[in-house]
N, C-alpha and C positions, 0 to 999 in steps of 0.2 A: 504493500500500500504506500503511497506517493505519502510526503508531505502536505501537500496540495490537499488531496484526498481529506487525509486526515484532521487536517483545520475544517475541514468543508460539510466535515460528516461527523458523526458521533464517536467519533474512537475513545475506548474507554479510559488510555492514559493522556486522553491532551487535557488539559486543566483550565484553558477558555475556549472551548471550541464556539464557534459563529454560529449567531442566531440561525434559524430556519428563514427563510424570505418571510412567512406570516410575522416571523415575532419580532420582527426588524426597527418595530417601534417599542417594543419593550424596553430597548438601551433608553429611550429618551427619556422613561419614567427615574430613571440614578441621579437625573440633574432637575428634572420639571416637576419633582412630584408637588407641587406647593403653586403648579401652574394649571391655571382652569382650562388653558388653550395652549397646545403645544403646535408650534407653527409645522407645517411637514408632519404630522401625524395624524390622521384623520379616524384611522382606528383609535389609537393610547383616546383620544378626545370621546370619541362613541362611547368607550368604556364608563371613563369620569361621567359623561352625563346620564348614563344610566345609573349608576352610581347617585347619581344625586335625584334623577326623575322617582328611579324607582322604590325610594324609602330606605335606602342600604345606610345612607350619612345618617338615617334617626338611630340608629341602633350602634353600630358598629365604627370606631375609630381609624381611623384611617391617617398617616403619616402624611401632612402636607395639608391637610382638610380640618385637622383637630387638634388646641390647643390650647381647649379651654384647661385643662388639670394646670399647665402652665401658668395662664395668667390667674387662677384660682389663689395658686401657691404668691403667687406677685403680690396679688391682693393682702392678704394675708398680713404676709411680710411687711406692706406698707402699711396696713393699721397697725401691727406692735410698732413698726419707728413712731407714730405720729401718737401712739399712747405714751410711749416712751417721752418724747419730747413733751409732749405736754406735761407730764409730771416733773421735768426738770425746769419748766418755764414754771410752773405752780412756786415752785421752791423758790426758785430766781424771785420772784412778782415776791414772797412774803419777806425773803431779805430788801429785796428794795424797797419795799412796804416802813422795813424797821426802820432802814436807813434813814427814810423818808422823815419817820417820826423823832430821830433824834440827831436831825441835823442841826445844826448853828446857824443856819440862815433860811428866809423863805424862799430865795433862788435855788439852792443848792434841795430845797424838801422839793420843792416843785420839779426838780429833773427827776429825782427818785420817783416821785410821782406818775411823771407822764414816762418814764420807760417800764414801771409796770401796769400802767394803760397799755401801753403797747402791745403787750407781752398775754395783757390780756383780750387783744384784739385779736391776735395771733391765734390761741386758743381755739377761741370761737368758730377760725375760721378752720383751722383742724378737725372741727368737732364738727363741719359741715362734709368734709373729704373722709371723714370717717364714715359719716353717714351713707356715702358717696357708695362708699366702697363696701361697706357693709350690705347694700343693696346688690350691688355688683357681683357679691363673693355669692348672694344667696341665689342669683340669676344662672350666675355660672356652674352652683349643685345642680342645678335643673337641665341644664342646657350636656353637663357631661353623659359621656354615653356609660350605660350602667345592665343594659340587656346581653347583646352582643357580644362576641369576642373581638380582641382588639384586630384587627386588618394587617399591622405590621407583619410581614414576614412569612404573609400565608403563602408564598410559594412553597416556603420549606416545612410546610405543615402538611399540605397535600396535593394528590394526585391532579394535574391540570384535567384529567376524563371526571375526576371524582364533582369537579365543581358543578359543571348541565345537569349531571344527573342529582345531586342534592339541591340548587333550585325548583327541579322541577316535581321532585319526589318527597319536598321537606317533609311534610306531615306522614308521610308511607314510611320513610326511616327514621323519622323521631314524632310520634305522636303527641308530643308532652312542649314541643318546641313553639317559640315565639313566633316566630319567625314566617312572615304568610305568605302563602302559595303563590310562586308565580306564575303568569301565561305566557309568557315572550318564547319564540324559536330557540333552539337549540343552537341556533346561528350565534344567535345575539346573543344568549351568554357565554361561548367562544368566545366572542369578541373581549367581553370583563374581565377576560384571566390577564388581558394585560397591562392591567392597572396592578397588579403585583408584582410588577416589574422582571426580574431573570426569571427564565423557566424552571419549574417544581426541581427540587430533586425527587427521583423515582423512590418508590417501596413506601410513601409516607403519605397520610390520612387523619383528621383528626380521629 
């Protein structure tokens, strides 16, 4: 068998053998997954939009489409600093409070004074961005995907033959499943497997 041959076809030791001509747009998902239109890919694009037409984004996470766990976490984080801060401007505001009170002159109470005005304007305005956020964080429980399995990586979970047939036989091999029936050709869900970007490896199924 040629080299040639070999890159071209499946040979078991080459270690990147080249797509098939169908999965030629698979490479495009490694750089665009995070792209709703991939310029030159008119398949990888059919995919994503059935993807989004067909209910698949309610359920199940997908790499490039979901990131709300991420800014969840963001959120978060940003209400401990601005709790955080607030309680050292608290501190701050009653020393300068003190200050205030046993200064030696009224110029000198009066700055005391108005920097924890300040301090307490500041406050308030935190306690608006908390609220902000606290809205946010509770959006975002709602909005993350909690049904499904995550989407990342499902080439190497299973069979590219296994996918048509579990769309189209959900309820006949799992009774008990979420996940609702669908009606599309067996065409078109070929076409989905390549929003998983590299092809399966063999022997594997959830």
């Amino acid at each position: 068998m040629t080299p040639f041959e070999k890159a071209h076809g499946r040979y078991e030791h080459w270690l990147w053998p080249l797509y098939y001509p169908e999965n030629f747009e698979a490479g495009c998902q490694q750089c665009h997954a995070s792209d709703m239109v991939t310029e030159h890919a008119p398949v990888l694009n059919h995919a994503k939009k059935l993807y989004r037409e067909k209910g698949c984004i309610g359920c199940h996470r997908f790499q490039g489409f979901d990131n709300q766990d991420e800014q969840l976490v963001s959120a978060r984080q940003m209400i401990a600093q601005l709790e955080n801060q607030k309680q050292d401007d608290r501190l701050q505001i009653a020393e300068l409070n003190k200050k205030g009170d046993t200064a030696t002159d009224n110029d000198a109470a009066n700055a005391y004074y108005a920097q924890a005005t300040n301090l307490t304007v500041t406050i308030s305005s935190m306690d608006a961005q908390i609220e902000e956020l606290d809205q946010r964080s509770h959006n975002l429980l709602q909005e993350i995907k909690k049904v499904g399995p995550d989407l990342k990586e499902v080439r190497m979970k299973i069979h590219k033959e296994w996918i048509p047939y579990w769309l189209k036989h959900t309820h006949e091999f799992r009774p008990t499943t979420k996940m609702p029936q669908f009606r599309c050709k067996t065409t078109r869900f070929r076409r989905s497997r390549l929003t998983s970007g590299n092809p399966p490896s063999p022997g594997r199924r959830w």
